[in-house]
C-alpha positions in Angstrom: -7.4 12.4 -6.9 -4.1 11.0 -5.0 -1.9 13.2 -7.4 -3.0 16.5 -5.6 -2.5 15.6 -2.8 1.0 17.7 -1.3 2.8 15.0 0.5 6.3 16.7 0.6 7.9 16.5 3.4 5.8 13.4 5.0 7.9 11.0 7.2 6.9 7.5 7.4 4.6 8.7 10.4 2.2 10.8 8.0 1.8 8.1 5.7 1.7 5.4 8.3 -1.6 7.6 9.5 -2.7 7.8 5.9 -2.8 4.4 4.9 -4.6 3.4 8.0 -7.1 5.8 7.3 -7.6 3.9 4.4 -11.4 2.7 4.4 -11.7 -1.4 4.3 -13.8 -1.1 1.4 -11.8 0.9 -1.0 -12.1 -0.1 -4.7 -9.7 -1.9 -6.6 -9.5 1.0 -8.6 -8.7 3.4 -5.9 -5.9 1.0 -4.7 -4.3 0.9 -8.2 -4.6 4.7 -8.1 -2.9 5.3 -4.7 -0.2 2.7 -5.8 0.6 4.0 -8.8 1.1 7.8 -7.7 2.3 6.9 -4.3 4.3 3.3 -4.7 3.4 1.4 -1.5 3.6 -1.9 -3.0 7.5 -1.3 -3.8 8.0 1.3 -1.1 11.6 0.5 0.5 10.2 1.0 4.1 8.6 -2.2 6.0 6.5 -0.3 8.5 4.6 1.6 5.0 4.6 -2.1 3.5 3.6 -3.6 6.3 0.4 -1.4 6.7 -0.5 -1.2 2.9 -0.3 -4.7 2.5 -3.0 -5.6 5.4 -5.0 -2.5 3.4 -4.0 -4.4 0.3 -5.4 -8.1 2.1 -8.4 -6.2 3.4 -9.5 -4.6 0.0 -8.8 -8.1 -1.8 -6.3 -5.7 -4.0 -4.5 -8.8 -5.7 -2.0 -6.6 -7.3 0.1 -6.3 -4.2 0.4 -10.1 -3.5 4.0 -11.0 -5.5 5.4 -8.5 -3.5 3.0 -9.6 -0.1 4.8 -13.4 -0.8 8.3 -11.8 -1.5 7.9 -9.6 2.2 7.0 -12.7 4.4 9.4 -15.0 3.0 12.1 -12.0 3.3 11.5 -10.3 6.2 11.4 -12.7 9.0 10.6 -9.9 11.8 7.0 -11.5 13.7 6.2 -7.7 14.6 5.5 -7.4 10.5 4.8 -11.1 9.5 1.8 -11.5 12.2 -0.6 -8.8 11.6 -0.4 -10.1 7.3 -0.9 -13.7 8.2 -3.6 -12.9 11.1 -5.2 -10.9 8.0 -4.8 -13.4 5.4 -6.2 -16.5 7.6 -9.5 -14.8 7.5 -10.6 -16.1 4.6 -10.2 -19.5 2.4 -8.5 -18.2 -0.3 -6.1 -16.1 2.1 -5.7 -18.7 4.2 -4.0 -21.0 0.7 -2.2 -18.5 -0.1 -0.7 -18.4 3.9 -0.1 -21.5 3.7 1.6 -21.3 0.4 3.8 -19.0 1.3 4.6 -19.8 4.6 6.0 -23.6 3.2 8.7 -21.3 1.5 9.3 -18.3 4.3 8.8 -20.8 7.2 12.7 -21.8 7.5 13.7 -18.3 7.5 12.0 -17.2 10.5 13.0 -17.4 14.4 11.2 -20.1 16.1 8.8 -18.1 18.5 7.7 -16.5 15.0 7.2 -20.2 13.4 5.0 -20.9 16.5 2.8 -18.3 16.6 2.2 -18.6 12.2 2.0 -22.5 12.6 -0.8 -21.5 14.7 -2.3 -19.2 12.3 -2.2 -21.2 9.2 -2.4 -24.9 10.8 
């Protein structure tokens, strides 16, 4: 179980490595479980939110997508925004909900970053 595992003293590197180790086909279950005992969904730090929410994408955990929609229309930063679009795009429903979202972040971001998304999403 997530609870035993002894995380103290992790920087964002250790759990950058352990989310990626995160296996594409997780369970929903297993990404509620990990969320609620370790908080990536709400985590304060981009680089953990950025990774959990392509894990969260890739495992079609639905949970995480208020607070997917809130990041990309709040943090503008293409190094973040990319990888979650390029993820999203790969399938229909994703790809509506990129598009959704990217009608509201869209004026927010830098214009090299609205080329490269209306690229993604057009």
């Amino acid at each position: 179980p997530a609870s035993s595992l002894d995380t103290k003293g992790w920087t964002t590197h250790h759990w950058l490595q352990f989310i990626r180790g995160i296996d594409d086909t997780t369970s929903i279950n297993k990404m509620k479980e990990l969320d609620d005992v370790f908080h990536f969904t709400q985590s304060g730090n981009t680089e953990i939110q950025c990774e959990w929410y392509i894990k969260a994408i890739r495992n079609n955990y639905k949970f995480a997508y208020p607070s997917i929609e809130n990041f990309l229309i709040h943090v503008g930063r293409r190094k973040f925004v990319k990888p979650l679009f390029a993820e999203l795009v790969k399938t229909t429903e994703g790809k509506e909900f990129a598009k959704q979202v990217y009608s509201k972040a869209r004026p927010g971001y830098h214009s090299v970053t609205q080329g490269t998304i209306d690229e993604m999403v057009k």
